[in-house]
C-alpha positions as CSV (number, residue, x, y, z in Angstrom):
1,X,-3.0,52.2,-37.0
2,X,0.2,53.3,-34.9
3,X,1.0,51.2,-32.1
4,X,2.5,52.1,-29.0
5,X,5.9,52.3,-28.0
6,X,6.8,49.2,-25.9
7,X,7.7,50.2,-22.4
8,X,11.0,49.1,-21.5
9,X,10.5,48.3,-18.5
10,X,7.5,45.8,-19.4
11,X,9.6,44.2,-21.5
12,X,12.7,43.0,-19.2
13,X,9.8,42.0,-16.7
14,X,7.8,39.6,-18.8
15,X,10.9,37.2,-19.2
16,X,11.0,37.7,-15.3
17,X,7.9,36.7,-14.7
18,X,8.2,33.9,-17.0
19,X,11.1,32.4,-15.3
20,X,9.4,32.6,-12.2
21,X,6.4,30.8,-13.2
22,X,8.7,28.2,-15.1
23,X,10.3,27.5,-11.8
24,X,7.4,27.5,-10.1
25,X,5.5,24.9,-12.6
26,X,9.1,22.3,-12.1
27,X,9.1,22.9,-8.1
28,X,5.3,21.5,-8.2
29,X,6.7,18.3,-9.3
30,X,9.2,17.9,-6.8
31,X,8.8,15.9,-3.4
32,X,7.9,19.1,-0.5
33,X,8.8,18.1,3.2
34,X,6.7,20.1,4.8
35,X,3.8,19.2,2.3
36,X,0.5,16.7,3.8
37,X,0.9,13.5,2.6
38,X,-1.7,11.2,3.3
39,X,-1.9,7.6,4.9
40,X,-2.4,5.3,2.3
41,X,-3.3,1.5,3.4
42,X,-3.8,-1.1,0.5
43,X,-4.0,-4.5,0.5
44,X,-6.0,-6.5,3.2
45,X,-6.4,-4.6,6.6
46,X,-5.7,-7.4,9.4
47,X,-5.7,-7.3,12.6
48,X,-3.9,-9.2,15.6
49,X,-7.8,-10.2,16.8
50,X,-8.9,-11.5,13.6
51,X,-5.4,-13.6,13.5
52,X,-6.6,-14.6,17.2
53,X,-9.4,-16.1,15.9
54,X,-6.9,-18.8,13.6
55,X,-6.4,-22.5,14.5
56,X,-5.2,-25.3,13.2
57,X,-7.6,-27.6,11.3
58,X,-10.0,-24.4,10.3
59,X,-11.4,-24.8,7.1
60,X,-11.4,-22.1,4.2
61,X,-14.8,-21.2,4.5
62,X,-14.2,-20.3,8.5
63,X,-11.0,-18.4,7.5
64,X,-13.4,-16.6,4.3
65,X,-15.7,-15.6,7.0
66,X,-13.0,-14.4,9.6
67,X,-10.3,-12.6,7.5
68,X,-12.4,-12.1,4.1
69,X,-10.8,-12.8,-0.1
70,X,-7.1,-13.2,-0.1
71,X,-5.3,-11.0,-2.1
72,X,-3.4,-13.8,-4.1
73,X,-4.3,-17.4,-4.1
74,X,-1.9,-20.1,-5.8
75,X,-2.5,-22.4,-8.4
76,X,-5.7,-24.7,-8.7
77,X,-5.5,-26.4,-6.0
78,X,-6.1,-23.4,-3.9
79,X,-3.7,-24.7,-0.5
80,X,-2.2,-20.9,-0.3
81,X,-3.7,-18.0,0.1
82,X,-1.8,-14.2,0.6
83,X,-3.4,-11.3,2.7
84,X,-0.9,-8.7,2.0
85,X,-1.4,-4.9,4.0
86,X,0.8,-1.7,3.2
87,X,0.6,1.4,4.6
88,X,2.6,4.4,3.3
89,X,2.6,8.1,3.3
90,X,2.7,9.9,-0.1
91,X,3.6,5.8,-1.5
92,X,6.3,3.2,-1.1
93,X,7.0,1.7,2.0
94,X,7.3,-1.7,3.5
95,X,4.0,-3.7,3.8
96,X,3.2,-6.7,6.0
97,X,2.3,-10.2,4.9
98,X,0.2,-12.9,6.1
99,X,0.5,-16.6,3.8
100,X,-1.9,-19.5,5.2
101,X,-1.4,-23.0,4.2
102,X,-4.2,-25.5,3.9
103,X,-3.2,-29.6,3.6
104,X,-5.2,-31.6,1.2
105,X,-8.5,-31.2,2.3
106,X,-8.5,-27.4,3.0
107,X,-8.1,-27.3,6.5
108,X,-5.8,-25.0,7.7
109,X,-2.4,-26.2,8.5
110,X,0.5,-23.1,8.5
111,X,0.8,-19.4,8.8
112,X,3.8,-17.8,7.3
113,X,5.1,-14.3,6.6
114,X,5.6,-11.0,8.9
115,X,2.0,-11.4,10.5
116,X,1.9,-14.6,12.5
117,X,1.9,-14.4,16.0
118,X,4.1,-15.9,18.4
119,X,1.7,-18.6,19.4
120,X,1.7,-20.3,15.8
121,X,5.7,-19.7,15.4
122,X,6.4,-21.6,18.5
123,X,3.6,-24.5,17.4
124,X,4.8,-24.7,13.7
125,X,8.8,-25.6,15.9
């Protein structure tokens, strides 16, 4: 069986085309500007009424029912939980945080982090 003669001109176009796809394939992987990135939010969502709703002496099943599970609570004896929120587009970013200390017999006594409202910053003075 005789094969045909290459064309010349196929052949200085397929390492062309190559290229071109190669550089397409890397550019894929590359951060785009103009590209949609979508809102991420993780973490607990938390809003200024539900913070509202926080006084001091509440007890951890009130605060449960009001904000829901912390995202991090410390140690056994359970005095301080962490409702962190971040939202990003196409990831990273900064995220906001909410830490509530209880005293001794789980009654709420703090609120620290970037979350608390004026109102408990000038009581906690």
């Amino acid at each position: 069986m005789v094969r045909p003669p290459v064309c010349p001109r196929r052949a200085r176009l397929l390492p062309l085309v190559l290229s071109v796809l190669i550089a397409l394939g890397v550019s894929a992987c590359q951060r785009v500007p103009f590209a949609f990135a979508p809102e991420v939010q993780q973490g607990n969502f938390i809003t200024t009424d539900m913070i509202a709703q926080l006084e001091p002496g509440l007890g951890q099943r009130d605060v449960l029912f009001i904000l829901g599970s912390p995202m991090l609570r410390h140690g056994r004896e359970d005095r301080r939980w962490d409702y962190v929120h971040a939202t990003s587009r196409g990831g990273g970013g900064p995220y906001e945080r909410l830490t509530l200390v209880f005293d001794e017999s789980g009654r709420l006594r703090a609120l620290e982090g970037t979350l608390v409202p004026e109102s408990w910053q000038n009581a906690q003075r």
